[in-house]
C-alpha positions, -999 to 999 in steps of 0.1 A, spaced: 20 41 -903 13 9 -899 54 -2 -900 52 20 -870 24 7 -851 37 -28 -854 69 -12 -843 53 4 -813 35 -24 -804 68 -45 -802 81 -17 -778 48 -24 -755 51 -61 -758 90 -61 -748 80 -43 -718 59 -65 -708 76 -98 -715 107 -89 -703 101 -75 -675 112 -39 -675 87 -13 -674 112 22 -684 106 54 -669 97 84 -695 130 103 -703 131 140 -702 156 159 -714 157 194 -699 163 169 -664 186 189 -650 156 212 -639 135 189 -624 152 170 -601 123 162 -576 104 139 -602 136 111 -596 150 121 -570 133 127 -534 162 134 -514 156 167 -534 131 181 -521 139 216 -504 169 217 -516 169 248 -532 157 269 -501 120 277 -519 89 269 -533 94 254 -564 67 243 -589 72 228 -628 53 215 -652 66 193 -681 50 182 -711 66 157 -737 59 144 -770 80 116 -782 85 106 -819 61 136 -830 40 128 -859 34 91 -852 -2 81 -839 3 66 -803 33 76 -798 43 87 -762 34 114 -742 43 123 -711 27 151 -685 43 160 -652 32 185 -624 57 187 -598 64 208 -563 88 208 -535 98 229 -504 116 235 -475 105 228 -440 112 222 -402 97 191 -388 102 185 -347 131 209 -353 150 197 -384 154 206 -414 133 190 -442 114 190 -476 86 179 -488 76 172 -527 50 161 -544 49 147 -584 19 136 -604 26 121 -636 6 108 -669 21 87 -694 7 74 -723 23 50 -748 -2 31 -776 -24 10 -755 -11 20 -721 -19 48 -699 -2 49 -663 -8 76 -638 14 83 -608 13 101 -578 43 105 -552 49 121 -521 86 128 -514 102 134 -474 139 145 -472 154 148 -437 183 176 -446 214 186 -430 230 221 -436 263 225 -433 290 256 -438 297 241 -479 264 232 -485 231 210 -480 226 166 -480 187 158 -481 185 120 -477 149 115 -486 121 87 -495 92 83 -518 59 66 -514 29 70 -538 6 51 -563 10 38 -599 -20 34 -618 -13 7 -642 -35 5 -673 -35 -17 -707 -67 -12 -729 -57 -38 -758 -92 -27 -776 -70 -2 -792 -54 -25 -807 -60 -31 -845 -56 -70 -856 -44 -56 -887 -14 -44 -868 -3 -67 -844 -12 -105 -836 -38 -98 -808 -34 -134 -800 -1 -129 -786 2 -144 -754 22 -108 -743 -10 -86 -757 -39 -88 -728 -77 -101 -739 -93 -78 -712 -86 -48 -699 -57 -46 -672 -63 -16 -644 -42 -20 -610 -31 6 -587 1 -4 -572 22 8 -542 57 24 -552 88 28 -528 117 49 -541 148 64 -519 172 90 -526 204 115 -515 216 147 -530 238 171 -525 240 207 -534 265 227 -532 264 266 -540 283 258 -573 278 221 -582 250 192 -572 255 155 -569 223 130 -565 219 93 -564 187 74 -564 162 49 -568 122 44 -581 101 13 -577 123 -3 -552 99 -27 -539 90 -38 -579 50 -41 -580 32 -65 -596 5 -67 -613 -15 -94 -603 -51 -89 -624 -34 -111 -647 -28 -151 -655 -8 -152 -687 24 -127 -679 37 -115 -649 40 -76 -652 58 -55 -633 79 -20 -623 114 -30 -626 140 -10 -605 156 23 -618 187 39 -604 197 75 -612 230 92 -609 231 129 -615 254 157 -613 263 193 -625 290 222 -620 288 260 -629 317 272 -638 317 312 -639 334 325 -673 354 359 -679 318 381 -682 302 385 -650 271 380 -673 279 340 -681 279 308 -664 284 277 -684 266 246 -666 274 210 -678 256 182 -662 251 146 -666 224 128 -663 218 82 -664 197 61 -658 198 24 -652 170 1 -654 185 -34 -647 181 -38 -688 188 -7 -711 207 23 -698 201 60 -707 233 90 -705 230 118 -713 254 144 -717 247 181 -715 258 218 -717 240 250 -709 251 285 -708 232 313 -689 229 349 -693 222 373 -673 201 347 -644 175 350 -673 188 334 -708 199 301 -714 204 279 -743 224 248 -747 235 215 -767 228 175 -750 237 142 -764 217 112 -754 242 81 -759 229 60 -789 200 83 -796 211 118 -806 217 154 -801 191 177 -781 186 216 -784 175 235 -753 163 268 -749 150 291 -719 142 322 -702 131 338 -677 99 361 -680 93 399 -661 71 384 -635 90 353 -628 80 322 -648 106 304 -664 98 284 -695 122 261 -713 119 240 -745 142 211 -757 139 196 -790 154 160 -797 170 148 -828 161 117 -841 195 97 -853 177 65 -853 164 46 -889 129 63 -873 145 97 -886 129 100 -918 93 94 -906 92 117 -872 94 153 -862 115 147 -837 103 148 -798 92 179 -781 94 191 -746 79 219 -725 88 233 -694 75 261 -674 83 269 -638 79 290 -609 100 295 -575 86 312 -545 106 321 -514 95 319 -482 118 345 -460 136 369 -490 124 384 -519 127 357 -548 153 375 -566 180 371 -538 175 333 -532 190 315 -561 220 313 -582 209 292 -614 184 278 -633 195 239 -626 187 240 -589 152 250 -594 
């Protein structure tokens, strides 16, 4: 336990010093593209609400976890076509705890193929570093990188994105913490949200049986420092099954499963493989997903095609 706290601990203190503060991962993403990406938002032609919940590196003791409640819809503002979302997201890794909250505008245009939403973000990040957790048995609280006091800062955060979707494929592009806050409640380190840059994209491609799509989709992120791909491959049945295989590059393989209940709720759950020298002392990471979709002129059952575009 203790091989892993110090191990954790070196996580925390390379995000600090090196100034690169990662996004959480998620790895059913190809469901929740509001939480990266605000040009999103209404994309999908209805109400759309999610909430994920992640455990990372189960079984350890301060290991991360990660809670997200997302929403998004369609609108007409002044006579245009837009979306609004909204995401509010907990994070927790050993000694830090971050909150944010972001408020996403897309201005769309509709045309005869499909939809472009070129959208912005603009929120708060709660920044927060307790280093009382810490033990001194675990890690040298005299570091330099490991704070004496208490560091809580709520910063502004900028982000800007575009995506397309089309009735049988999606394209996105986009960017968080674009105007890279600082926290300044410091004198030692300079900390701060380091740019990340998203590219996503996924097909459905209709097999023999009316009853099966198959639904690949990529997914990476870029951080100016480490890089994240992953590669993945669902198959639906029926609008109401799906299941499927992902391969984060130099992490592992992921399992996904879903469905979609009587009364409309749609819960997924993705289990990720540990392929790292951490294997033999983790369960793995967990992740939950449950979501809704509400539509504002047809019945709901008329209004979408798959799963990924919710």
């Amino acid at each position: 336990m203790k091989k892993f706290i110090s191990f954790l601990f070196l996580l925390i203190i390379v995000n600090l010093a090196a100034i690169a503060q990662q996004d959480p991962q998620f790895s059913q993403n190809m469901l929740t593209h509001i939480v990266v990406n605000p040009g999103s938002a209404g994309a999908n032609e209805v109400v759309n609400g999610s909430i994920i919940s992640r455990i990372q590196w189960a079984g350890f003791e301060g290991a991360p976890k990660t809670n997200v409640f997302a929403v998004d819809a369609p609108l007409r503002l002044f006579g245009q076509d837009s979306g609004l979302g909204l995401t509010v997201m907990s994070d927790e890794l050993g000694v830090q705890e971050d909150v944010a909250v972001n408020l996403s505008y897309a201005y769309r245009r509709v045309y005869n193929t499909g939809s472009l939403g070129i959208g912005f973000s603009l929120g708060f990040y709660n920044y927060s570093v307790d280093p009382t957790k810490a033990s001194q048995g675990d890690v040298d609280v005299n570091s330099v990188y490991i704070p004496k006091e208490k560091i809580s800062e709520m910063l502004l955060d900028v982000g800007f994105g575009a995506f397309y979707k089309h009735r049988d494929y999606y394209i996105g592009a986009s960017a968080r913490h674009l105007n890279q806050p600082e926290v300044e409640n410091t004198s030692t380190v300079v900390y701060y949200l380091s740019r990340h840059y998203y590219l996503t994209a996924g097909y459905n491609i209709d097999l023999t049986s009316p009853l099966f799509e198959l639904q690949p989709s990529i997914f990476f992120k870029f951080d100016g420092t480490t890089t994240q791909l992953d590669l993945n491959c669902n198959l639906m049945y029926d609008k109401k099954y799906w299941g499927g295989l992902s391969y984060r590059l130099n992490e592992g393989p992921i399992v996904m499963l879903g469905t979609e209940l009587a009364n409309g709720i749609r819960i997924g759950y993705a289990f990720d493989l540990t392929s790292s020298e951490m294997n033999a002392d983790t369960f793995g990471s967990h992740e939950f997903f449950i979501g809704y979709s509400l539509s504002l002129q047809k019945r709901r059952s008329n209004k979408y095609k798959s799963i990924r575009y919710l």
